[in-house]
N, C-alpha and C positions, 0 to 999 in steps of 0.2 A: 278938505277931503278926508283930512284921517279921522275930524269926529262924525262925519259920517258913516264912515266904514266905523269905525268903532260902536255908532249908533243902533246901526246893522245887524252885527253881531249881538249886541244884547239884545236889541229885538229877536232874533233867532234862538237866542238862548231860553229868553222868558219861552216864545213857543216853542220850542222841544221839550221846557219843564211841564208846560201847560200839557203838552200832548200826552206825555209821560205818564202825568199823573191822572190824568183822563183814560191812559188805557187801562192803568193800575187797578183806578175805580171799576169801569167795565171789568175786568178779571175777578176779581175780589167780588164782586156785584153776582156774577155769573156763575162762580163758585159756589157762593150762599145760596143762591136761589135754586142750583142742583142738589144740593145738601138737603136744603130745606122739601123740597117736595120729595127727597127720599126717606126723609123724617117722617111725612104727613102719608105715604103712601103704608105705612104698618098698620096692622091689624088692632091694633091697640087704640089706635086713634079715629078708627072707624065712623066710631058716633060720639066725636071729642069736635073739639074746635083750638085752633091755635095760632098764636099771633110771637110775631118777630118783628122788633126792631133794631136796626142797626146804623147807629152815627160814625161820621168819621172824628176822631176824638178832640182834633185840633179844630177845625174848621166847622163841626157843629152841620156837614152836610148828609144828608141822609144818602145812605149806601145802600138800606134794603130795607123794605119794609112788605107786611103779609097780615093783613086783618089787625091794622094797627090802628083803626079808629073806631074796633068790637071791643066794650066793655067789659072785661073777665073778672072773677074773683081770684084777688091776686094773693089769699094766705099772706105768710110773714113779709111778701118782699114791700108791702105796704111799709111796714117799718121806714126804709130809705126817705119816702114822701113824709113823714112825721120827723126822724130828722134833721130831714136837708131844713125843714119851715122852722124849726128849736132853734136851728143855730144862726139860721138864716136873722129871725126875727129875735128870739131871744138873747141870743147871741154864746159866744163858745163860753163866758164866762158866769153866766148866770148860775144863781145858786139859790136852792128853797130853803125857808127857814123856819124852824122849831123854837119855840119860846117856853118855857120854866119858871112857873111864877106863881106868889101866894098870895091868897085872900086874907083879909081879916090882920089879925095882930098878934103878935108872941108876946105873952107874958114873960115875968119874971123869974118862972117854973121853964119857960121852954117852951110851954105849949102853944099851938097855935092854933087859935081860933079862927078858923078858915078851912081854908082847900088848898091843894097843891094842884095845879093845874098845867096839863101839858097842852101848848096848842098848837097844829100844826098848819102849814100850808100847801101839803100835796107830797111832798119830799118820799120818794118812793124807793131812797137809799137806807134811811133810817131804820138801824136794826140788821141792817145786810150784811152779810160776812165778806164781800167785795171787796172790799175799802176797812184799811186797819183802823180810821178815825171814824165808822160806821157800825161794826160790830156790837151786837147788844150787848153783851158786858160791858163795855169801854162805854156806853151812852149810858146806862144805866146806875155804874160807878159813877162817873162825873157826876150824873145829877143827883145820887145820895150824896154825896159829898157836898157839893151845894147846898142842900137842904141841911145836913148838919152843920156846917159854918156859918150858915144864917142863923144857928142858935135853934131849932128845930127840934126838940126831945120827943113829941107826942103832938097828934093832930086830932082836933076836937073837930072833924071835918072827915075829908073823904080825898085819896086821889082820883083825880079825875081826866079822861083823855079828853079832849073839845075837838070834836072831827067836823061840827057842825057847818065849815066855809063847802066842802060840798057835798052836804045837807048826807053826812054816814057812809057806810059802805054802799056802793051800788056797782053793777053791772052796764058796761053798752049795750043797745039791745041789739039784737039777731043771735045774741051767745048762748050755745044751748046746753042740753043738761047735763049731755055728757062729760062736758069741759068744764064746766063752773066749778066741779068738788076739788078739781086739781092743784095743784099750783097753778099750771098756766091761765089757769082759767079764774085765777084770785080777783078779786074787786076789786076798787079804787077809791081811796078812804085821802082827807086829806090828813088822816093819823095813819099812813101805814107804817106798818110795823114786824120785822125781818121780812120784807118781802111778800109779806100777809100770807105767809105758810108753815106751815113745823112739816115734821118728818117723822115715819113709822117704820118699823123694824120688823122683821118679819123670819119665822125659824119654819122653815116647810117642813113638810110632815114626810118618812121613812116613803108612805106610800102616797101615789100620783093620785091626785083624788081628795084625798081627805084634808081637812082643815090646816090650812098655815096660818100659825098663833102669833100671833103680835107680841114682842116680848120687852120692847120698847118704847119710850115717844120722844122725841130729839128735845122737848120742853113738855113743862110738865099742863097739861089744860082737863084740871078737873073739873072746869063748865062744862065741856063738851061731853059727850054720850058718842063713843065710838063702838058703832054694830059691827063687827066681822064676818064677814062669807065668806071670804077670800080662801081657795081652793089652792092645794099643791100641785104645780102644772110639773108636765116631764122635764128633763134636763134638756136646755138649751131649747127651750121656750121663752125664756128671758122675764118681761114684766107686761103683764096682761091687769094689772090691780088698776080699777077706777076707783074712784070715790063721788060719791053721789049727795049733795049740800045746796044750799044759797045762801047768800048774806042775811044772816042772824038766825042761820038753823041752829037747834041747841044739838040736834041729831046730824050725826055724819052716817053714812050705810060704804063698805068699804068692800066689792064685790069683785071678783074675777079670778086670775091663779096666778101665782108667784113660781118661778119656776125651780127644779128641787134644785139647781145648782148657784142660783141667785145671790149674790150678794149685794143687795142695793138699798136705800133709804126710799122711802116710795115719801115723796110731799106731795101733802094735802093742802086746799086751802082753808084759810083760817076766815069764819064767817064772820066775825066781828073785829079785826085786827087791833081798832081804837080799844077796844077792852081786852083788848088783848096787854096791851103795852101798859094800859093802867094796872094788869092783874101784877103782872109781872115786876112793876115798879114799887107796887106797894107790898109783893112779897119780899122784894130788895127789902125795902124799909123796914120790914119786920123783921129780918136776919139781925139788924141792927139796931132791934131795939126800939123802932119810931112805930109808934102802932097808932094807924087812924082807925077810929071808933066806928065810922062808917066804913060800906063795902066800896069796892072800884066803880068807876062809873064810868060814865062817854059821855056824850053833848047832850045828849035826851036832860040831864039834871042841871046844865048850865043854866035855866028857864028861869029858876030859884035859886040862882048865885048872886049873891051882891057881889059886883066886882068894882065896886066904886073905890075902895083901896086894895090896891095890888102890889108886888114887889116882885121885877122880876128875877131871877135867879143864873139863868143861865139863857143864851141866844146860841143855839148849833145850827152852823151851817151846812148846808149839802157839798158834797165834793162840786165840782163847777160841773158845766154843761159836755165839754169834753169828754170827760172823764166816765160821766154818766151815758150816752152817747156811746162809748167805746162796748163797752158791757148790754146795753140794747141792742145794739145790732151782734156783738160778739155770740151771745148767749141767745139771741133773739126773745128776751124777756118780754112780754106782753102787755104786766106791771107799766114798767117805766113807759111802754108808749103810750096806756091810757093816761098817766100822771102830763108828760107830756103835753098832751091832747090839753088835756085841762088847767093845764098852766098857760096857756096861750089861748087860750078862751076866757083866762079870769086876766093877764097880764092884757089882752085887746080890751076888755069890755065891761069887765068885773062879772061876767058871767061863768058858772062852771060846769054847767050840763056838757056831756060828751057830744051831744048835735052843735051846742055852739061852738066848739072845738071845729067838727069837720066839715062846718059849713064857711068859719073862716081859712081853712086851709086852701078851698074851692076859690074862695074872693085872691088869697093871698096869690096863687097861680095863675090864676086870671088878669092880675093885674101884671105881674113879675111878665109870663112870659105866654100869654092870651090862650093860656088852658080852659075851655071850656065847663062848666058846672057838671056836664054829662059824661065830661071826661075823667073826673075825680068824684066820685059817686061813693063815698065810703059813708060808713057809719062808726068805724072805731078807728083807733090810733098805731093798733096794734095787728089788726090784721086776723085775727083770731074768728071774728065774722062771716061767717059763709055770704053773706049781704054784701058783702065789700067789692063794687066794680069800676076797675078800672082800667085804661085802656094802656098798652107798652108804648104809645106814641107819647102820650103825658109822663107815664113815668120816663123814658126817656129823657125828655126835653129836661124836668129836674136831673138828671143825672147827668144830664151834660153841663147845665146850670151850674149843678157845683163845682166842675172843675175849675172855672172862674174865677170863687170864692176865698178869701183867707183863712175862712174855715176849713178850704179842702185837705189840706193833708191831715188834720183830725178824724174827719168822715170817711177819708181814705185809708186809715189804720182802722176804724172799725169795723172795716167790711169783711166776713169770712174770706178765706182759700180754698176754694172746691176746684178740683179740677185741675187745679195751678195756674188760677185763675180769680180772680178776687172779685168777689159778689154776695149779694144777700140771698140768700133762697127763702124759697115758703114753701110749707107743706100743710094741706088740710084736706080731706075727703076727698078725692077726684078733679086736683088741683093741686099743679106744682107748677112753678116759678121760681125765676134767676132774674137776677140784673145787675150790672155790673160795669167794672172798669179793665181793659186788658191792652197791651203792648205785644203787637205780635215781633215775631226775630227779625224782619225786614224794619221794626221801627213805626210801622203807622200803630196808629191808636185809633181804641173803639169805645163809646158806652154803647150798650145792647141791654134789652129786655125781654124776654123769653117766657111765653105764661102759656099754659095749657089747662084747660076745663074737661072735666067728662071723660076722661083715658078710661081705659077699659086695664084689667089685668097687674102686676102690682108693682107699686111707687119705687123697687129698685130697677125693676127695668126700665120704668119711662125715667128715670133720673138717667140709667146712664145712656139712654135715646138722645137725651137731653144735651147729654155732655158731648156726645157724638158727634152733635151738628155745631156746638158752639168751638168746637175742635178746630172750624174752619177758620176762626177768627186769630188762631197762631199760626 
């Protein structure tokens, strides 16, 4: 009799917990969903469209959800879904690598009849000031240093960048003009190099209006041809400078207004990066004395390289996957997810177009946890594409995914604090997005995903519209 009365009891305890946590849900469910339509009833969102999802964190049960199987352009928080699949598939410790190596033969003089050739494999750390073992000085010293203890005095040849594995600099498509001259909006070279951007300086002019003079260049690139137009905006107007390029322009047009109290580096992007790090390399050289008789070069002159003997000099490897990961989603760099994208299009298949990138991402989800093709509709890795749709029900499911993972508490440090609140945001034209990890003070946990299309009026009030509702989730 007493293990049935003891029996009893647990059974009554399990349903009081069941009941419990079934009203919780209803509450928390009921909460959200007044939140949420008092989010959707603003003027702002008139002629927008918006979707919410929301998991419960442990149990992976949907709490709430609102136009969660509509497609949206989801900006930066695409990031998260190029991530989770890196570490996922790649793994947290993978690393890209750069090779340093000569053709031909050194005489007895020093000289070397050949090329010094750098080749790369996507590594979109190289050159970064992120990372102390990354920084172009520190890459650059190492490998004159290499070429001088190889016995190197003089190169009866050329230095040369070899970017050719995916085939130069190139853009995703859907990226448009306005974005491409920027930084953010840099290419994807498997020779990039600092980030495939430099930096311009700017001294505004006494009066609002008149020309701000560039008085700087953070490196020096006397290939390029920089036009200025860029105008002195009023104080505390901040930075309004575009730049206007595409990969292999020799012209940059640098337009808008710098504001007259400004202090800032405006980065541009760099249209040929691979010659970029050749120029750079073989000005190194000549500080020192090594002067190759030929000019710099990229993969275009590899065609007419004998590389039947080679020596190679030095092997750098990328900081690990982690690490790199941290600073993509930290900084939401654009770079590292196309790099990404294409490391996992050429590590599946030996292909490196950015479609076969995001078409195995589509298979990869599909398989992992039955995401549909129409549910992950991207075109880049980075999010930077107005083209890019996808739906908060799929990105959720990966976000819940990770927490799973051995990966997770890596993915989990890299995710911003908005809010006091840990999440990736995106911001692009008439589209802003969150998605995220949160513990409210009762203890339950949530992933949620938050994307809105088409808002009307300007991205600090629908941000903190935004915050407003996810508010509900503490």
């Amino acid at each position: 009799m007493k293990k049935i009365a003891i029996y009893s009891i647990t059974l009554s305890t399990y349903a009081f917990t069941a009941v419990t946590s079934s009203l919780f849900a209803q509450d928390i469910r009921t909460k959200i969903q007044e939140a949420f339509n008092q989010f959707q009833n603003q003027e702002s969102l008139k002629n927008a469209i918006s979707s919410l999802t929301v998991f419960d964190g442990k149990t992976g049960q949907t709490i709430f959800a609102a136009n969660e199987n509509i497609g949206l352009a989801t900006a930066s928080t695409m990031k998260v879904i190029t991530a989770a699949t890196a570490l996922d598939f790649l793994g947290k410790n993978y690393q890209f690598k750069t090779t340093l190596y000569y053709t031909g033969s050194i005489d007895e003089n020093g000289v070397l009849n050949g090329n010094i050739i750098v080749s790369g494999t996507g590594d979109p750390t190289l050159g970064s000031d992120r990372y102390p073992e990354t920084k172009a000085a520190i890459v650059l010293n190492k490998w004159i240093t290499a070429i001088q203890n190889a016995g190197i005095r003089s190169i009866n040849g050329a230095v040369i960048a070899d970017d050719r594995l995916y085939n130069g600099n190139q853009l995703p498509g859907g990226w448009i003009w306005t974005d491409m001259g920027n930084y953010y909006g840099a290419g994807i070279s498997s020779l990039n190099w600092h980030e495939n951007a430099f930096g311009i300086d700017f001294s505004p002019a006494a009066k609002v209006g008149a020309k701000a003079e560039i008085v700087n260049y953070t490196v020096q690139v006397p290939y390029l041809q920089v036009i200025n137009e860029t105008t002195t905006g009023k104080a505390g107007s901040g930075d309004n400078v575009y730049a206007y390029a595409a990969p292999y322009s020799t012209k940059i047009f640098v337009r808008g207004t710098y504001g007259q109290d400004l202090k800032k580096t405006i980065e541009l992007a760099s249209p040929d990066p691979a010659y970029d790090l050749a120029f750079q390399l073989n000005e190194g050289l000549n500080k020192q004395g090594i002067i190759a008789i030929q000019p710099p070069a990229t993969g275009v002159k590899m065609d007419s390289i004998d590389v039947s003997q080679k020596q190679t000099l030095d092997v750098h490897l990328s900081p690990t996957m982690d690490k790199i990961v941290y600073w993509f989603n930290q900084k939401s760099i654009n770079l590292y997810g196309e790099a990404l994208l294409k490391a996992i299009a050429y590590t599946t298949a030996g292909k490196t177009g950015t479609d076969d990138g995001a078409n195995y991402i589509q298979k990869y989800w599909n398989a992992k946890l039955g995401i549909k093709p129409g549910e992950i509709n991207s075109v880049d890795g980075s999010g930077l594409s107005p083209q890019n749709r996808v739906t908060t029900l799929a990105m959720n499911k990966i976000m819940q995914y990770a927490q799973k993972q051995n990966w997770y508490p890596v993915f989990y440090e890299s995710l911003p604090t908005y809010n006091e609140m840990k999440m990736k945001s995106g911001t692009i034209a008439g589209a802003l997005g969150y998605t995220g990890v949160h513990t409210a003070k009762n203890g339950q946990s949530f992933t949620y995903t938050l994307l809105v299309n088409n808002y009307s009026g300007s991205g600090a009030n629908m941000r903190s519209q935004m915050f407003k509702l996810l508010d509900v989730l503490k």
